[in-house]
N, C-alpha and C positions, 0 to 999 in steps of 0.2 A: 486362616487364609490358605488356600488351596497351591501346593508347590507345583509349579507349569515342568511339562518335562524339560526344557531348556537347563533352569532352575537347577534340577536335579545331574542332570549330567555336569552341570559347573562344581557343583556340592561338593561331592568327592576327590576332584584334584587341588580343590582350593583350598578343603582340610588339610589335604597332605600337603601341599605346601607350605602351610601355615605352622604342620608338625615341623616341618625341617627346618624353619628359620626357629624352632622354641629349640630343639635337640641340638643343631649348631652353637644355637648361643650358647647353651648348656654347655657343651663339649671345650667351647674356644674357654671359657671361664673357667671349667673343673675347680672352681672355688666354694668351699664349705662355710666360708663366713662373709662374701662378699665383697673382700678387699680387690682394689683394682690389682689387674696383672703388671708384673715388671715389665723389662724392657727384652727384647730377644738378646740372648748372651752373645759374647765370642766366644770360642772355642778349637781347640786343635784338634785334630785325628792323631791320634799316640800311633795305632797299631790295629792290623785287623787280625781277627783271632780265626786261622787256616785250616785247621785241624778239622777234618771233616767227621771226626767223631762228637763235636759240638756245634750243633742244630738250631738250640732253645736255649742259649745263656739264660738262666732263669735270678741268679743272684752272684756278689760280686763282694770280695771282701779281701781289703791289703795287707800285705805283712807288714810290721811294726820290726820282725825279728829280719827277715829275709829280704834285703836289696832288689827292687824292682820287681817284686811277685808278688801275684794276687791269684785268688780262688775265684774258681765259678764252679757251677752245676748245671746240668740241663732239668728242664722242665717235665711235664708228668710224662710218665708212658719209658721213660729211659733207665740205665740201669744205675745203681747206687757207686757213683763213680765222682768226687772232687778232682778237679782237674786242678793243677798247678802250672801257671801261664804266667810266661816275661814278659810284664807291661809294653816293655819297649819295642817288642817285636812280635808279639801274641803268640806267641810260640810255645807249645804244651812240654813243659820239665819234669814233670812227675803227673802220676796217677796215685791215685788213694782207692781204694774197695773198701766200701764200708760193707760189713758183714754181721748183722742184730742175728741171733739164734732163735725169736721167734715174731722177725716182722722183716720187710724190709718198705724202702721208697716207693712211694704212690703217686704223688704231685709233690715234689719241691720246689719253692718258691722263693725263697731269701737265704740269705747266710751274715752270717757275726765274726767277728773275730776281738778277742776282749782275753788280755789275761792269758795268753797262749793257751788257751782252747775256738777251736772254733765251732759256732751255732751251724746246724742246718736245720732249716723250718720244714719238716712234710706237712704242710697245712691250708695249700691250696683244695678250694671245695665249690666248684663252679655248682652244682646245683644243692650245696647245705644238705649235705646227708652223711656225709662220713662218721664214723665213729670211730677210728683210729688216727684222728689226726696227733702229732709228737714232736718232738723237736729233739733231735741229736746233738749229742756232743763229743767231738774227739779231741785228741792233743793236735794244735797245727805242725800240720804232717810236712810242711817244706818242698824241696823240690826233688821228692823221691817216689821210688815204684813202691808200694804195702799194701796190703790188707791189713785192715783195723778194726776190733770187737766197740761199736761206739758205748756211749751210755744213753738209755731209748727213759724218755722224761714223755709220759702220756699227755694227751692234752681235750681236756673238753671245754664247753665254753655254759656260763648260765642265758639260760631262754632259749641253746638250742643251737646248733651248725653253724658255723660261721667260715665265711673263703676270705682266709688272711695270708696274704703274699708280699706282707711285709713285716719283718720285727725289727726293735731296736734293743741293743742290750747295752746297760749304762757300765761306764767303766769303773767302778767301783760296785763290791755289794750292793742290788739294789733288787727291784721288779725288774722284767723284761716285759717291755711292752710288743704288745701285737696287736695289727692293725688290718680293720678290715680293706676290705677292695670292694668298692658299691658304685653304682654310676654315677651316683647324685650328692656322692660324699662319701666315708665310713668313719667308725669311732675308733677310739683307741680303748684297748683292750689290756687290763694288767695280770698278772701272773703271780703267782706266792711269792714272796722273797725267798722262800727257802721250796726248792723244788723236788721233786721225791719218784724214783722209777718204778716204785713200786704200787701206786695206786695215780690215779686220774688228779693232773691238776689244773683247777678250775679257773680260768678265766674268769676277770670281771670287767663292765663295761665302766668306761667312765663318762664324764660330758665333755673330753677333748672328741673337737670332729677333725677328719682329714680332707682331704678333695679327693672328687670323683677320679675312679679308676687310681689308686693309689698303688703302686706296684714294688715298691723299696724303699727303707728307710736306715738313718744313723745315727747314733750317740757323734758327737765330739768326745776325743781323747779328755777335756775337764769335766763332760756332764754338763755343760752348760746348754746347749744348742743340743737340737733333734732337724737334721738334713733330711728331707723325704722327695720322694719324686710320684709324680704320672706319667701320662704319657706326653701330658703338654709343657711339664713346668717342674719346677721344682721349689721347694719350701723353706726356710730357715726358722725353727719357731726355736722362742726361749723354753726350757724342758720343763721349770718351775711352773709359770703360771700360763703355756701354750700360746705367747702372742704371738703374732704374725712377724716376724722381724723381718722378711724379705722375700721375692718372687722373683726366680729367674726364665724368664722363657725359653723353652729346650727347643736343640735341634733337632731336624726331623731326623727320627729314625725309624726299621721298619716297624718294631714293636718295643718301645721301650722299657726294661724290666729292671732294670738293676742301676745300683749310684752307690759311689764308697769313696769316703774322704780318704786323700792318699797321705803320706808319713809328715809331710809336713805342714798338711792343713791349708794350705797356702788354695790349696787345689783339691778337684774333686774329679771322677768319672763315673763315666753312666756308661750304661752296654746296651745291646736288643737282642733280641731273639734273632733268628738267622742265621743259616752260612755264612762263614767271611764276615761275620759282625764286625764291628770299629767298635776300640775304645774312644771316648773324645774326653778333651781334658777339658774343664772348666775351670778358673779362679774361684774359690771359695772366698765368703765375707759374711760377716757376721752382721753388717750396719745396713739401712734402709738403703735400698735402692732407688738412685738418680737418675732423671733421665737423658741420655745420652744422642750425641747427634745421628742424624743418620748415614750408614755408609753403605756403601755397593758393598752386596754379597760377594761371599768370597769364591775361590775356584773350589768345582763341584767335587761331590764326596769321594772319588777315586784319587784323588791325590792327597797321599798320605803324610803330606805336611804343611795341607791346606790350613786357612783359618778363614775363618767365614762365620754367618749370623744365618739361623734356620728357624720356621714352627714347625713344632712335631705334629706326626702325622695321626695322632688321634682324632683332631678337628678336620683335617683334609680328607684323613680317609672315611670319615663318621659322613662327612659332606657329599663325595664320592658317591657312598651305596646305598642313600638316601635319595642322592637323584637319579641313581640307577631305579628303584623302584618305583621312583614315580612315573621311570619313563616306561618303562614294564605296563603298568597298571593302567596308562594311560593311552598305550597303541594295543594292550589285549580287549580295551575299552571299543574304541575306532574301530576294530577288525571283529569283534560281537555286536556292532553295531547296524539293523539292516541296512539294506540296499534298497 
């Protein structure tokens, strides 16, 4: 049957909208096996992090040794520089220079802290081409000014590139896992147990899947639990056999990247990217999540002792520049349309 031109100018906008309610759905769910989403958490704003030499929080790890301090890094393009910041007031205490004699930072994306060493991942690869991706290790350097000669642990992957902006390293002898970043999910990736700086070491894929846009993950201090986040949610799987043990729906941030269980477990924080980032505290739990009444939002994110319920802004903003284009597509349509 013969398409009438009517027809045809409907065609097009009524695909793309049809794209956006499948890509929405996708986005609000960033689920890898299907399970329904939690409930939107509460949560506190700890402290925003001031320092305008941190842009791109890219990952986030606490001290175990040092009262109220946690690591970040920034993200690709910055220089190889861990910052040491007081939770309680985001306030920068020290600086670290990491110093390799024949690499340095490209894209860091996650950081560890296990055993007073801490991980930093260079291993984001937004278009899978890199061939120097590696994972550093220094001693946790505290809240002082140094420069530090890391240990540079090469890293490739089997079948070929992969953009992981999330690892987990277990607190005892074990693999560190690394985990891809994909939109529709990524896999969990393992590591030798025993790692070596002098030759490439290989990633293998397993059949644990993650959810879309996965951007940081955690050991629990026993190995029991792996904490992982996106940018909508956040995960509690058992480490043994990867089930689902719980969903928390995150607050909106502007780009969510980072989550690290704080000293006493009880509690967790996630950071973003951005000037003036907020840390926010979450309750950590190990057990299925209930669902809970519903209550008025709390006071907006500029009051730093706010407590409130949020979604994160992957879904709103995935939703956003979706009907920006369609409205693009659809008045460049009207206006090459004759008269």
């Amino acid at each position: 049957m013969a398409m009438t031109p009517r027809f045809r100018r409907l065609l097009i906008p009524g695909l793309l909208v049809a794209l956006l309610v499948v890509v929405l759905v996708a986005a609000i769910s960033g689920r890898a096996d299907g399970a329904e989403p939690g409930e939107p958490v509460d949560f506190t704003e700890v402290s925003r992090i001031g320092d305008d030499r941190i842009t791109e929080s890219s990952g986030l790890a606490v001290s175990r040794k040092h009262r109220d301090l946690a690591y970040t890094i920034n993200d690709s393009g910055s220089s190889a520089t861990v910052f040491a910041i007081r939770i309680s007031t985001g306030k920068v205490v020290g600086t670290t220079t990491v110093q390799h004699p024949t690499s340095t930072w490209l894209d860091t994306e996650a950081m560890a802290l296990r055993g007073g060493t801490l991980w930093v991942a260079d291993t984001g690869d937004n278009f899978r081409q890199r061939t120097d991706a590696a994972l550093y290790a220094i001693d946790e350097p505290g809240p002082d000014n140094q420069t530090v000669v890391p240990r540079r642990y090469p890293v490739t992957y089997e079948g070929g590139p992969q953009n992981v902006e999330a690892i987990a390293v277990p607190p005892r002898p074990g693999r560190i896992l690394l985990l891809t970043k994909q939109s529709a999910g990524g896999v969990v990736l393992r590591l030798p147990a025993e790692l070596r700086e002098n030759r490439p070491n290989v990633a293998t894929p397993t059949s644990r899947k993650t959810p879309g846009f996965t951007s940081d993950a955690t050991y629990t201090a026993d190995g029991r639990h792996v904490l992982m986040r996106s940018y909508t949610a956040a995960e509690v799987r058992e480490a043994r056999t990867w089930d689902l043990i719980r969903t928390d729906v995150l607050p909106d941030q502007q780009l969510g990247e980072s989550i690290a269980l704080e000293d006493s477990e009880r509690s967790y924080l996630i950071g973003s990217e951005g000037l003036g980032s907020s840390l926010l505290r979450i309750a950590f739990h190990t057990d299925a999540a209930t669902p809970s009444p519903t209550t008025t939002p709390g006071p907006s994110s500029g009051d730093s002792s706010k407590e409130g319920r949020g979604f994160s802004v992957g879904a709103s903003g995935l939703l956003g520049g979706l009907i920006a284009l369609v409205a693009v597509i659809l008045i460049a349509r009207r206006r090459a349309r004759p008269s």
